[in-house]
Backbone as a chain_set.jsonl record, in Angstrom:
{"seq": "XXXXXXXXXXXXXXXXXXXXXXXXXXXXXXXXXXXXXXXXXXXXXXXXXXXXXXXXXXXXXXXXXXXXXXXXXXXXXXXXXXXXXXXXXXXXXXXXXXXXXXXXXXXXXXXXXXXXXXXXXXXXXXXXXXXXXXXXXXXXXXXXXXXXXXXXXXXXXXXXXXXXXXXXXXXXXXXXXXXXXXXXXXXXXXXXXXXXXXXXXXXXXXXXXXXXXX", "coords": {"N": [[-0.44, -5.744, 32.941], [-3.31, -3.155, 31.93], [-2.312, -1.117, 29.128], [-3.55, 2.13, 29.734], [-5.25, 4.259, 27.313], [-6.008, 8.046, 26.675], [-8.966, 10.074, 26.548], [-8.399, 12.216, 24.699], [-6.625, 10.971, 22.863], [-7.308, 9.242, 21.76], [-9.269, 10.414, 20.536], [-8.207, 11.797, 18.602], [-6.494, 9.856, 17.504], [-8.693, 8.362, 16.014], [-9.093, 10.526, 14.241], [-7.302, 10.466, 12.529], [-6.911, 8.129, 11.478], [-9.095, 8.512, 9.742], [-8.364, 10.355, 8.225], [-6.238, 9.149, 6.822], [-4.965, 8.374, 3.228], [-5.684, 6.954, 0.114], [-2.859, 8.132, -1.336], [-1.676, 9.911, -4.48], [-1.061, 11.637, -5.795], [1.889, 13.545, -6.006], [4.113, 16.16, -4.569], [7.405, 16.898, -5.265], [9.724, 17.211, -4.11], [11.766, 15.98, -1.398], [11.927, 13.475, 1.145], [12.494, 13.98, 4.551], [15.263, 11.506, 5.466], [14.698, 10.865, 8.035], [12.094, 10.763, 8.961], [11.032, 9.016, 6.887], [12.431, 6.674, 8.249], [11.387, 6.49, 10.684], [8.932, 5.806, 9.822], [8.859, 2.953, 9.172], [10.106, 1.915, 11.357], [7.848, 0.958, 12.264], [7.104, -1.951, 11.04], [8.882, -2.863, 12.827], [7.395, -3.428, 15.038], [5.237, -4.504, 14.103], [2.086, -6.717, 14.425], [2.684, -10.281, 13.397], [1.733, -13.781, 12.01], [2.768, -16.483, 13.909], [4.942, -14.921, 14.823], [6.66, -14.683, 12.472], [7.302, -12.789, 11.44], [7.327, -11.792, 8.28], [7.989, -10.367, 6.389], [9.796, -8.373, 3.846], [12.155, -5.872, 2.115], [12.248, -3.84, -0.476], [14.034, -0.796, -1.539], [13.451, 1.544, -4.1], [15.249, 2.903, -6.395], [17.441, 3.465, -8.19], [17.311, 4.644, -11.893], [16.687, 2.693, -13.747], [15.231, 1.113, -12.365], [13.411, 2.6, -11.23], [12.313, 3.164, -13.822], [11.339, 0.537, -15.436], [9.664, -0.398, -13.148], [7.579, 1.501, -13.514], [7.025, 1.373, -16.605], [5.885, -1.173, -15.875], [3.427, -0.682, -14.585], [1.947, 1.225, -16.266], [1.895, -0.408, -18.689], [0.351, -2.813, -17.579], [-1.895, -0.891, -16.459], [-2.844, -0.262, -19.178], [-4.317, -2.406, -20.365], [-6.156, -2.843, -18.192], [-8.01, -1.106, -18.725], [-8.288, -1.275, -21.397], [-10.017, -3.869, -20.769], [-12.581, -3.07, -19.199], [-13.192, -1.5, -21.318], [-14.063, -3.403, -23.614], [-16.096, -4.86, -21.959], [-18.206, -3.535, -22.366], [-18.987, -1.624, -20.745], [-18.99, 1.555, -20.519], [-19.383, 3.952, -19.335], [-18.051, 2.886, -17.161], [-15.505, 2.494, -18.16], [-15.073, 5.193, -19.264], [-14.723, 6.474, -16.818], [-12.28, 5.415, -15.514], [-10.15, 5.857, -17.484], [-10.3, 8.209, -16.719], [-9.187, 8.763, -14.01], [-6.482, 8.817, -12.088], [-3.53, 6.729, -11.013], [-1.327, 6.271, -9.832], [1.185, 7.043, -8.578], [4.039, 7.206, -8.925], [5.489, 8.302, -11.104], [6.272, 10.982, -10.029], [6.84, 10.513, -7.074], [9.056, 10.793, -4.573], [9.974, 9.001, -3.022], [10.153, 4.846, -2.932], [9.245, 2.109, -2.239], [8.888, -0.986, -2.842], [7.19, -3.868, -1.206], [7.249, -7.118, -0.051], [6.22, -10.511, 0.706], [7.838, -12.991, 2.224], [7.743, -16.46, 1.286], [8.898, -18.1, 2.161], [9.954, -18.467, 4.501], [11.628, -19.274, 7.326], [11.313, -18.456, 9.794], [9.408, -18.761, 12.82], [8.609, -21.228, 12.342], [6.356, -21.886, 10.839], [4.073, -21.911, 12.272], [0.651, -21.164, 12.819], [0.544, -20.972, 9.91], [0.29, -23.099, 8.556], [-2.121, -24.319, 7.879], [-3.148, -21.358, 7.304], [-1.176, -20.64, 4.708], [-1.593, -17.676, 3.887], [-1.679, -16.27, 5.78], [0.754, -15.034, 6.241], [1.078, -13.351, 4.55], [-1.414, -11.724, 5.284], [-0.097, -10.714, 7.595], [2.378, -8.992, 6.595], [0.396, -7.214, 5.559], [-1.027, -6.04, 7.692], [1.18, -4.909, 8.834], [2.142, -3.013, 6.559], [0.168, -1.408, 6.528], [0.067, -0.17, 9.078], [2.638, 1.279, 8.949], [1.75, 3.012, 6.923], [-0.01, 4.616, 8.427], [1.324, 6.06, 10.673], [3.437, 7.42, 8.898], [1.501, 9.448, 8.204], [1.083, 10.401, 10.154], [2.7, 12.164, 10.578], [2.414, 14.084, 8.082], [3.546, 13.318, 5.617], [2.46, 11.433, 2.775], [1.056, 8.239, 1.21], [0.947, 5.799, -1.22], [-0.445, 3.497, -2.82], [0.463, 1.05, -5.236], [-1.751, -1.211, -6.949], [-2.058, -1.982, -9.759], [-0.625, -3.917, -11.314], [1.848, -6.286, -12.921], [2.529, -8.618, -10.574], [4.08, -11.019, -10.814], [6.353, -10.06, -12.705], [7.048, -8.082, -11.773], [8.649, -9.105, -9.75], [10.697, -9.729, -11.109], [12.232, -8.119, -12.109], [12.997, -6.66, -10.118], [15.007, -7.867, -9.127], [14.268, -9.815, -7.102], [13.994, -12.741, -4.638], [12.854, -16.055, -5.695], [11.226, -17.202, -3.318], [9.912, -14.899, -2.671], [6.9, -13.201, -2.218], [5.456, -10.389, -4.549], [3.385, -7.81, -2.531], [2.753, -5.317, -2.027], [3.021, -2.209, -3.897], [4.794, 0.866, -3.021], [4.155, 4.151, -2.886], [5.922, 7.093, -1.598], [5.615, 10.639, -0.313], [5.137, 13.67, 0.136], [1.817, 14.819, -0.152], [0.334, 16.722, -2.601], [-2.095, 17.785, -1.785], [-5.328, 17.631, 0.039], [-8.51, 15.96, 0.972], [-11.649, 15.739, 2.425], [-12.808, 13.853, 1.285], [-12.275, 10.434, -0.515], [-10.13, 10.207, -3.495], [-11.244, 8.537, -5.323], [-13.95, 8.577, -4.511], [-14.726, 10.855, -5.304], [-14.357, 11.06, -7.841], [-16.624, 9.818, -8.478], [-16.518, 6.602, -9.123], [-16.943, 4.975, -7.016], [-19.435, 4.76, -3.775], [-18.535, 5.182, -0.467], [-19.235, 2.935, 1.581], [-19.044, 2.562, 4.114], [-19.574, 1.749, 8.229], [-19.418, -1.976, 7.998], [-22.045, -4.35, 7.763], [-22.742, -6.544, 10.869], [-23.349, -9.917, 11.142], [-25.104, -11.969, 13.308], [-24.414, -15.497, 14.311]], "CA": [[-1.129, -4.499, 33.277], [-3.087, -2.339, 30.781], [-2.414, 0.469, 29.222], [-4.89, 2.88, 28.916], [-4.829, 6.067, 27.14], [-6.88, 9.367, 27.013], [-9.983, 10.517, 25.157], [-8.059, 12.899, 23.778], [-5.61, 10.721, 21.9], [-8.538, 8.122, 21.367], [-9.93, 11.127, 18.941], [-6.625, 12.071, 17.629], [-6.441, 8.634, 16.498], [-10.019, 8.21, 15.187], [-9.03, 12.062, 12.832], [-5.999, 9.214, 11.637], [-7.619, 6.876, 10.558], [-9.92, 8.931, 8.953], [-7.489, 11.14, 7.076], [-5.272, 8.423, 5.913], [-5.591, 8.541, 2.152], [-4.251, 6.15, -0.931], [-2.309, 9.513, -2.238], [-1.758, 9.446, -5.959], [-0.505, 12.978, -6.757], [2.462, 14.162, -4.711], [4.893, 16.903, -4.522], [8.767, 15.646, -5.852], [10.691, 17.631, -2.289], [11.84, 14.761, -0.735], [11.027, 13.35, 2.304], [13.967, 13.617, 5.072], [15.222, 10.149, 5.901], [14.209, 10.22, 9.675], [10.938, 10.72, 8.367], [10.937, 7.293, 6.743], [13.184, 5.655, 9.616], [10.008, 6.517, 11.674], [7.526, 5.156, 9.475], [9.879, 1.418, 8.862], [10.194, 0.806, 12.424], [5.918, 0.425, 12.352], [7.544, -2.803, 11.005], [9.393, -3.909, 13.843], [5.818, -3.623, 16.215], [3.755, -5.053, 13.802], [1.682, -8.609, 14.347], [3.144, -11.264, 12.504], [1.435, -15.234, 11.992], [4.337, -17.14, 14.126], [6.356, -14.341, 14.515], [7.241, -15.032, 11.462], [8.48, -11.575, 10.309], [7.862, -12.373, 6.67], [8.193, -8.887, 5.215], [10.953, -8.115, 2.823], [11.203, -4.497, 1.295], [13.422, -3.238, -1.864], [13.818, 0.876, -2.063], [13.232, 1.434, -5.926], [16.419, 4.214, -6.31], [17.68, 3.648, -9.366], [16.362, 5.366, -12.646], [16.251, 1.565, -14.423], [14.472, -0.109, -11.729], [12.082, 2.884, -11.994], [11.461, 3.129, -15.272], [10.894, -0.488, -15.296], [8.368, -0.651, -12.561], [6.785, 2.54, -14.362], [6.333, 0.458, -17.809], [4.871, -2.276, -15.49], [2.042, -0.414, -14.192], [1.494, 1.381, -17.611], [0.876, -1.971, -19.012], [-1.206, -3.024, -16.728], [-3.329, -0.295, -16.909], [-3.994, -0.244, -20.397], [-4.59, -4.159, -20.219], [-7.278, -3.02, -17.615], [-8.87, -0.215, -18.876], [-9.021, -2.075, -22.205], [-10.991, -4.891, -20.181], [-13.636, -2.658, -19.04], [-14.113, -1.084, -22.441], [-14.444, -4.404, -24.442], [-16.677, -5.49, -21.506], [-19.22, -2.487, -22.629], [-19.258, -0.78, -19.57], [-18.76, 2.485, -21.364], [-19.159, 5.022, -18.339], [-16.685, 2.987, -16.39], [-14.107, 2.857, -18.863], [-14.609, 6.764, -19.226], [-14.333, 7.099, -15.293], [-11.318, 5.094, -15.414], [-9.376, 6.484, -18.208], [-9.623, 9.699, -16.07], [-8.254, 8.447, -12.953], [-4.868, 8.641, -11.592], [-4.025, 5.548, -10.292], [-0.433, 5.675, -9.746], [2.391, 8.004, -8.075], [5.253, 6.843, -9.473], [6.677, 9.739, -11.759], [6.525, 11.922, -8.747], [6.998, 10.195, -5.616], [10.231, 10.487, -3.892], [10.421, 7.825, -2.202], [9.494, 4.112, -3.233], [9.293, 0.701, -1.756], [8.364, -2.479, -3.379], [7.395, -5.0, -0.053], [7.302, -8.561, -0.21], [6.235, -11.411, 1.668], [8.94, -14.298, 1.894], [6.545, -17.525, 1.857], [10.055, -19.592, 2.644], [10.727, -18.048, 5.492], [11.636, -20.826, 8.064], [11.286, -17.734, 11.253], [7.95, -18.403, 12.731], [8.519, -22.267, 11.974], [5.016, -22.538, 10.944], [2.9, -21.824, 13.753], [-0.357, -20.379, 12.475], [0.463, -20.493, 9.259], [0.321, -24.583, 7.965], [-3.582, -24.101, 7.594], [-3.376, -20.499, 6.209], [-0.551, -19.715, 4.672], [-1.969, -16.538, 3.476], [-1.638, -15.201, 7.03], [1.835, -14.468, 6.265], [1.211, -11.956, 3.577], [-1.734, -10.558, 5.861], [1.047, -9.9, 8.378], [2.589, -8.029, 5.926], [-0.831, -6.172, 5.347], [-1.218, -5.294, 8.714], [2.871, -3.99, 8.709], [2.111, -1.477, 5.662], [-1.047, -0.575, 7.675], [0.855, 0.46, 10.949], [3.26, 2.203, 8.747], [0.873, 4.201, 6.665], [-0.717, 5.657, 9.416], [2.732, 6.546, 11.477], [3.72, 8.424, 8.112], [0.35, 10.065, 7.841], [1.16, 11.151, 11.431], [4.033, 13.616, 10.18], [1.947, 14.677, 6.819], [3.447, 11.941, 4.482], [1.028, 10.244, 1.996], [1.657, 7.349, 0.639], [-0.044, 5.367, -2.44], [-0.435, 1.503, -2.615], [0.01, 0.722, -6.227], [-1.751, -2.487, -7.035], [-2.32, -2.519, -10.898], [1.111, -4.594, -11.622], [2.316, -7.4, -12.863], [3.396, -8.738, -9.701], [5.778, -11.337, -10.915], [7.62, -9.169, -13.592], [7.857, -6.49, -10.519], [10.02, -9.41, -8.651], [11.992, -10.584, -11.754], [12.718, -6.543, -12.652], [13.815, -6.108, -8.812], [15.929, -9.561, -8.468], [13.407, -10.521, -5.528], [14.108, -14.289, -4.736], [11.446, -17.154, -5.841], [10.387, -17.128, -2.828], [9.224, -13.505, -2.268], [5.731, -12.792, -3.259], [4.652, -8.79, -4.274], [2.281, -7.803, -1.875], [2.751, -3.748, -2.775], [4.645, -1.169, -4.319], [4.247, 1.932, -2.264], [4.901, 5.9, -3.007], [5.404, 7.629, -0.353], [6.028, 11.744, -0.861], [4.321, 14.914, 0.555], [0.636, 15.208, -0.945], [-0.143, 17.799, -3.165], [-3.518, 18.473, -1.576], [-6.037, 16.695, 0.75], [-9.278, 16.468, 0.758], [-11.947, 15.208, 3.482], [-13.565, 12.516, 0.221], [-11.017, 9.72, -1.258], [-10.213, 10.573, -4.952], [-11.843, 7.679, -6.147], [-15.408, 9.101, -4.271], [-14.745, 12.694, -6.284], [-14.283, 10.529, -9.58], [-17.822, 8.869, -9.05], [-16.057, 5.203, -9.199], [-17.768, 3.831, -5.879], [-19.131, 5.603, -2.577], [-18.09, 4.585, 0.707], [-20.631, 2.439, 2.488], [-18.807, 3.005, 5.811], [-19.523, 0.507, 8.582], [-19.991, -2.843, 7.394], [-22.804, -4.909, 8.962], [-22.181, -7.756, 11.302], [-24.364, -10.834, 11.171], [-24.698, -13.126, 14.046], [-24.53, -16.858, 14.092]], "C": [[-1.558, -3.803, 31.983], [-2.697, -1.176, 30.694], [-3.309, 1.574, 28.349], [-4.133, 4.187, 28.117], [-6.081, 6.993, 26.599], [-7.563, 8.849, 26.494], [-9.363, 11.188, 24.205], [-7.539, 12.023, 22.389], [-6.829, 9.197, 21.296], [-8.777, 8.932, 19.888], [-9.173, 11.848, 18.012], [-6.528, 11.093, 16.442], [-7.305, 8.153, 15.3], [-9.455, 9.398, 13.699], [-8.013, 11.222, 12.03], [-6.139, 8.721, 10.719], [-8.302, 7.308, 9.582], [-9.487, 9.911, 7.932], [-6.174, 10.583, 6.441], [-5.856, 8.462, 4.343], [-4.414, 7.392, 0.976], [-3.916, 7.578, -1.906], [-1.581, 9.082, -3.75], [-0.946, 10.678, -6.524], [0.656, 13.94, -5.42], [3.519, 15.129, -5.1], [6.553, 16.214, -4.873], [9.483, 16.544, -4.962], [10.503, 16.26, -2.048], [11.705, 14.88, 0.655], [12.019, 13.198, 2.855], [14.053, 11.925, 5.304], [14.881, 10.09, 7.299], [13.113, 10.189, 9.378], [10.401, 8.901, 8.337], [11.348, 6.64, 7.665], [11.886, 5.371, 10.358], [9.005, 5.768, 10.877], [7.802, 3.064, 9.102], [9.525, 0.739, 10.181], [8.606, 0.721, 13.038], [6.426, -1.256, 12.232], [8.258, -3.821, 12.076], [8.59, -4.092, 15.218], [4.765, -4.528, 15.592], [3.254, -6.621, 14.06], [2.124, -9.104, 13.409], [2.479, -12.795, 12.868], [3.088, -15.818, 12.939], [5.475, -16.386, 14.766], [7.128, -14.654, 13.764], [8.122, -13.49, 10.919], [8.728, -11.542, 8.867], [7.947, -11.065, 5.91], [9.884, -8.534, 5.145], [11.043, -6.852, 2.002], [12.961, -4.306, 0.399], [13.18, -1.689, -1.926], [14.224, 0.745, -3.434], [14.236, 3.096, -5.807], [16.295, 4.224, -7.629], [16.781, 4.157, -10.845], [16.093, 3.889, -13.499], [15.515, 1.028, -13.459], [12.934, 0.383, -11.941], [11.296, 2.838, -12.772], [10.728, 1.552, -15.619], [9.457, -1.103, -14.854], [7.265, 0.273, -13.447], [6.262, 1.934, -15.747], [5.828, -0.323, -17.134], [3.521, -1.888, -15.145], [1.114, 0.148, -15.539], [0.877, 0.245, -18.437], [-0.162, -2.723, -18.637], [-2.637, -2.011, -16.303], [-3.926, -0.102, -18.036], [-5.169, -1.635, -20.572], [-6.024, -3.588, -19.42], [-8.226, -1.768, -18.166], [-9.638, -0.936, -20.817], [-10.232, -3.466, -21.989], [-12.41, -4.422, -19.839], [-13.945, -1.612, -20.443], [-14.854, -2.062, -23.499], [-15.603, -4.932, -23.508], [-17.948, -4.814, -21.777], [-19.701, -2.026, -21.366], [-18.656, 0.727, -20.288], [-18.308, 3.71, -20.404], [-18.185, 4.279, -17.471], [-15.481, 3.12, -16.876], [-13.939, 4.253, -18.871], [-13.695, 6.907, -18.329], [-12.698, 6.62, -15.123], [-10.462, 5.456, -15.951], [-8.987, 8.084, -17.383], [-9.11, 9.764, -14.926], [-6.627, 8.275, -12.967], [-4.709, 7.967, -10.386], [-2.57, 5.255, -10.144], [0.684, 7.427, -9.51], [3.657, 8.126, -8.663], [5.836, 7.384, -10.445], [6.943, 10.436, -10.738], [7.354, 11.388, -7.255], [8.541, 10.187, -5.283], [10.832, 9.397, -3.808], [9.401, 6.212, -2.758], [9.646, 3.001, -3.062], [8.648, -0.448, -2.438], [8.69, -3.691, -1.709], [6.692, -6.126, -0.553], [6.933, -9.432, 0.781], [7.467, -12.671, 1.463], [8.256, -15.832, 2.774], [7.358, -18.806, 1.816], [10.593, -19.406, 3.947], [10.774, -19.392, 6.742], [11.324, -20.115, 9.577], [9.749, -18.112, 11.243], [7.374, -20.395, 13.307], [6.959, -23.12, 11.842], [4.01, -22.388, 11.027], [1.831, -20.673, 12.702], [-0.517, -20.67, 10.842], [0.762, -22.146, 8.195], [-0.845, -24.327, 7.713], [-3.889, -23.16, 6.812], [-2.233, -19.786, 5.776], [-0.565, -18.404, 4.429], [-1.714, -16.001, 4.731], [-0.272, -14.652, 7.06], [2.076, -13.16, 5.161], [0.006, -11.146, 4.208], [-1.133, -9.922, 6.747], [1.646, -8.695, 8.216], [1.609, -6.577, 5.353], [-0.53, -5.509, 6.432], [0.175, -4.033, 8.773], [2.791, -2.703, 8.091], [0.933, -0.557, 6.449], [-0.671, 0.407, 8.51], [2.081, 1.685, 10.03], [2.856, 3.743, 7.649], [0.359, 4.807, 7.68], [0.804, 6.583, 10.327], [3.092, 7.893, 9.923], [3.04, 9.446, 8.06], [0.239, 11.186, 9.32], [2.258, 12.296, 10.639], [3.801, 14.154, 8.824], [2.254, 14.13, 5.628], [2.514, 11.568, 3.765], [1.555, 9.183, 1.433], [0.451, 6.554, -0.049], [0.044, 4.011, -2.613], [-0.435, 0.938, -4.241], [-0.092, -1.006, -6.503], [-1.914, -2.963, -8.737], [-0.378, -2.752, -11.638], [1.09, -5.92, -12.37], [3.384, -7.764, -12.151], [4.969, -9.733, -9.854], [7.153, -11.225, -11.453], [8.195, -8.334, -12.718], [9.088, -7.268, -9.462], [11.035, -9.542, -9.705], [12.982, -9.265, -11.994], [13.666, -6.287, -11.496], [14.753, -6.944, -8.149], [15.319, -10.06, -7.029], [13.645, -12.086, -5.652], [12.699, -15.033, -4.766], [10.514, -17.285, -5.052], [9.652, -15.752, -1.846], [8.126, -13.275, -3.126], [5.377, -10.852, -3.08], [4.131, -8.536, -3.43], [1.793, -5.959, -2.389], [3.861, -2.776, -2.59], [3.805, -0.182, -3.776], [5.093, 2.977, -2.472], [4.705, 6.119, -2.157], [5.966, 9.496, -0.838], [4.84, 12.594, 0.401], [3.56, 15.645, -0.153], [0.385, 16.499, -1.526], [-1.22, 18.244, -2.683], [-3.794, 17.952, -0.643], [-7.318, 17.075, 0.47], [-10.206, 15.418, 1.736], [-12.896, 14.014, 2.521], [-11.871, 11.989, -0.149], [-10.877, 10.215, -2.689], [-11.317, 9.474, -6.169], [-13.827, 8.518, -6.079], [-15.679, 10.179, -4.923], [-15.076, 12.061, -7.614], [-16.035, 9.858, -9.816], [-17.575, 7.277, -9.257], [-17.022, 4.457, -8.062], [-18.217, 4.908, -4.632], [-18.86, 4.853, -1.387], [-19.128, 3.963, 1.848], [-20.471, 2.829, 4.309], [-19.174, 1.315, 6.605], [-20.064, -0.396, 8.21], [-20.956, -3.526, 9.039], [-22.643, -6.348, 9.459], [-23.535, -8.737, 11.173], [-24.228, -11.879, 12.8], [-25.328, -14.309, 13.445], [-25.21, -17.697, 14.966]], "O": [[-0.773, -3.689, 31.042], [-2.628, -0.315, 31.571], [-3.608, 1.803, 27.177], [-3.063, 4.785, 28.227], [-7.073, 6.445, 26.119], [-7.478, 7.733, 25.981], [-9.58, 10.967, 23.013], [-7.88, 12.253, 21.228], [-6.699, 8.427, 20.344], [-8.631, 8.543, 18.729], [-9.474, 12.355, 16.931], [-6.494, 11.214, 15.217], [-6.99, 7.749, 14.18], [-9.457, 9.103, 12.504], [-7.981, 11.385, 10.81], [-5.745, 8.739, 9.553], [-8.275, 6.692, 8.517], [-10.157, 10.225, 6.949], [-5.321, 11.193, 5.797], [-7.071, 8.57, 4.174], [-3.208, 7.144, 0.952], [-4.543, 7.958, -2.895], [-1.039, 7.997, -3.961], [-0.292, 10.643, -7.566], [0.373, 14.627, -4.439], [3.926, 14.864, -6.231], [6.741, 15.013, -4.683], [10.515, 16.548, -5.635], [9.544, 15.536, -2.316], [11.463, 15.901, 1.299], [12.836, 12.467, 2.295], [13.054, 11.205, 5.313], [14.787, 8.933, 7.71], [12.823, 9.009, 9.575], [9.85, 8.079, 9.07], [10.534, 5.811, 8.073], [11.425, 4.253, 10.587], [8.218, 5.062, 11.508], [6.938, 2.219, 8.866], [8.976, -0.349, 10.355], [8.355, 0.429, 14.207], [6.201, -1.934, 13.234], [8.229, -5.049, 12.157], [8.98, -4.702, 16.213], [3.819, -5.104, 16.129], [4.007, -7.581, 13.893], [2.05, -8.462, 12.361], [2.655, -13.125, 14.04], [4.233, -15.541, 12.584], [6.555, -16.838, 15.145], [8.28, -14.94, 14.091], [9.15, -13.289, 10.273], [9.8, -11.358, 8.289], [7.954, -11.044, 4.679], [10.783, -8.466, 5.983], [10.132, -6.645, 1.2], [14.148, -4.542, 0.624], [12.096, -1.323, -2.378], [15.122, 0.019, -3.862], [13.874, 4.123, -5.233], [15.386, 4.771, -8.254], [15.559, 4.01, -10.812], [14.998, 3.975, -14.055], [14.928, 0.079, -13.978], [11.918, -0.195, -12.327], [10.087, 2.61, -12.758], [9.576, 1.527, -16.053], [8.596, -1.766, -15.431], [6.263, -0.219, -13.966], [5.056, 2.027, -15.974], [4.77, -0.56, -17.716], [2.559, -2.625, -15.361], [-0.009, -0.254, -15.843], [-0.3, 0.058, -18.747], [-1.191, -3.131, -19.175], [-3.804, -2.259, -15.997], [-5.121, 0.158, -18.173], [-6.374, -1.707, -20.812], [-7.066, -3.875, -20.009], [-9.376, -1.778, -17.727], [-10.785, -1.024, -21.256], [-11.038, -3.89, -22.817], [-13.37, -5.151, -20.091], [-15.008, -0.992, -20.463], [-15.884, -1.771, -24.107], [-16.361, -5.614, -24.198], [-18.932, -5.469, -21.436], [-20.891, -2.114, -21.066], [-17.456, 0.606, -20.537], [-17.257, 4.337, -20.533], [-17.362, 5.026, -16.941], [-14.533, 3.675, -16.321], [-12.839, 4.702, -18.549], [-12.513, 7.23, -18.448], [-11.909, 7.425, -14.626], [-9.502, 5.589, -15.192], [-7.976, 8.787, -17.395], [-8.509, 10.801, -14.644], [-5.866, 7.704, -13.748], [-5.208, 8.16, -9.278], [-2.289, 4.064, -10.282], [0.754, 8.471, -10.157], [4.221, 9.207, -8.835], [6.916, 6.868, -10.73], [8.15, 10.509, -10.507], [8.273, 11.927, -6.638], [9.204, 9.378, -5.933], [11.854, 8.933, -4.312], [8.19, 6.31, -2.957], [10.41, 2.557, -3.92], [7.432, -0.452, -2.248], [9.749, -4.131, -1.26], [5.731, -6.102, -1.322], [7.354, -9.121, 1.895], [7.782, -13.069, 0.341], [8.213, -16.201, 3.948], [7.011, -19.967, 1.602], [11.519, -20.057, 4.429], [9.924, -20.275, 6.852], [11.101, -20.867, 10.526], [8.972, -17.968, 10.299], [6.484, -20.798, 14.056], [6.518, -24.174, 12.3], [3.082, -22.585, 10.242], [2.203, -19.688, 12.064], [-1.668, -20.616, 10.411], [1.449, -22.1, 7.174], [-0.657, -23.7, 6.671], [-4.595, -23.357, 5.823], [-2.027, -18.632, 6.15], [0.468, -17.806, 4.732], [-1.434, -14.814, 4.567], [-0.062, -13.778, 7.901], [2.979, -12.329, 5.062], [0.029, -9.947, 3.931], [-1.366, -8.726, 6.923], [1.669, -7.715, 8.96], [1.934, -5.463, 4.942], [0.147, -4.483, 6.365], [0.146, -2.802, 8.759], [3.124, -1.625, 8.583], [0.921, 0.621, 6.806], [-1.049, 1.575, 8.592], [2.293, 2.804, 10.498], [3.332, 4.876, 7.582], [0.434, 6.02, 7.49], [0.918, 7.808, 10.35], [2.947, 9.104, 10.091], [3.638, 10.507, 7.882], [-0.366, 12.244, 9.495], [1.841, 13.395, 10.273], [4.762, 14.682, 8.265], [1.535, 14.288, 4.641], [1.488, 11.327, 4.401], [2.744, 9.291, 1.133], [-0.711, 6.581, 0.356], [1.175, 3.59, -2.368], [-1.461, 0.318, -4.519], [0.804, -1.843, -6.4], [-1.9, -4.163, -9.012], [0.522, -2.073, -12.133], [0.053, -6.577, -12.276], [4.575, -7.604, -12.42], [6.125, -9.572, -9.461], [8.267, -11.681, -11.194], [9.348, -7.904, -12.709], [9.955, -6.745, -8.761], [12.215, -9.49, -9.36], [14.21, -9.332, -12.056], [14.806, -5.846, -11.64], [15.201, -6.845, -7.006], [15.932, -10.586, -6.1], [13.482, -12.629, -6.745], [11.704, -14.746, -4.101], [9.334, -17.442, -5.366], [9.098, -15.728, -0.747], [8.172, -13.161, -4.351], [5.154, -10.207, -2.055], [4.306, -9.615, -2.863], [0.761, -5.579, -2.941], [4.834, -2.544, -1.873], [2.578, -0.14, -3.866], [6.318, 2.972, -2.354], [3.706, 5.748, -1.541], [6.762, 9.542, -1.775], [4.041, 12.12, 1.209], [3.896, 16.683, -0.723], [0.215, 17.419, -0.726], [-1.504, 19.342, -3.163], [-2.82, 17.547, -0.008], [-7.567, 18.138, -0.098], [-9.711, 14.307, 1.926], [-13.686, 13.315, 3.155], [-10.802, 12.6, -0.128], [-11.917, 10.788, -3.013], [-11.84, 9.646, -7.27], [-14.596, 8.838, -6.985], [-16.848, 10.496, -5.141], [-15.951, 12.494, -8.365], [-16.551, 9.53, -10.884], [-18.585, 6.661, -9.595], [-17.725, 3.48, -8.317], [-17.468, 5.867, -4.445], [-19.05, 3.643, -1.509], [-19.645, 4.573, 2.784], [-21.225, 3.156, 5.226], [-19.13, 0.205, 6.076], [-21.248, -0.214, 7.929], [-20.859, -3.433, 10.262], [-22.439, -7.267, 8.667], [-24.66, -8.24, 11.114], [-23.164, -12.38, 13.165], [-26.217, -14.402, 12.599], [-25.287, -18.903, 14.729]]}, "num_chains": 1, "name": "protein.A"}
């Protein structure tokens, strides 16, 4: 049987989607733990290849694991901002040097998730042809739980400029756990109805993409 539901909550959902944000600059009040509880068990709804269940998550507590991850992204952003200045792109290196591209002095709260591409749950199914569908699983997972957070005023920040396999050796993740993303989560300093990147001039938002038929 389906189940339907309103208009209303149709355009509830749509204002969701559309005011999810990758938050970058957040308030250091922490976030209660039911809070998070609520935004985790997105995880135990989400699609998985197989039912495989391949997501694996580490809370980043400690002040060494932080600081750690915190020199990892530092590194990796000079590494990249030096790439687009040697490449003579001149105005993007500016734009980039003035971006804030990372939460992680502030954020409360902080997860490093993983895919585990040994996992034997699943045994397979879907995922002999691509294994990659087991770390989009895990996409979809952070998906479902960004938005659930975003429901109770949460933001949360996706940091991808890493070196992902120093971020497992730093966090004792096993061989076979791959990065997928380290995520702040905290209570946004602001909002705003543009992404930060669209304010900075970096890219604008094309919006819907166009389909082709075959």
């Amino acid at each position: 049987m389906s189940q339907g539901f309103s208009p209303a909550f149709g355009a509830e959902l749509d204002r969701l989607m559309r005011w999810r944000r990758d938050v970058r600059r957040f308030r250091t009040d922490p976030v209660p733990e039911a809070i998070i509880a609520r935004g985790l068990e997105a995880f135990g709804t989400a699609p998985s290849v197989g039912l495989s269940e391949p997501w694996r998550l580490i809370r980043v507590e400690s002040a060494a694991a932080r600081s750690a991850a915190l020199c990892n992204f530092e590194a990796a952003n000079a590494a990249a901002l030096a790439g687009y200045a040697a490449s003579g792109e001149a105005d993007r290196a500016a734009i980039y040097a003035g971006l804030k591209l990372s939460g992680m002095r502030d954020a409360p709260v902080q997860i490093a998730v993983f895919c585990d591409e040994a996992t034997p749950k699943g045994a397979g199914l879907g995922a002999q042809t691509m294994p990659e569908m087991r770390a989009y699983s895990v996409v979809c997972a952070i998906t479902l739980m960004w938005l659930r957070l975003r429901a109770e005023g949460v933001g949360l920040g996706w940091v991808s400029i890493l070196d992902a396999a120093r971020m497992a050796r730093d966090l004792g993740a096993p061989d076979s756990w791959k990065l997928i993303g380290y995520l702040c989560l905290g209570w946004p300093e602001e909002l705003s109805d543009l992404t930060e990147l669209e304010q900075a001039g970096w890219e604008p938002r094309v919006g819907l993409p166009r389909m082709e038929s075959r």
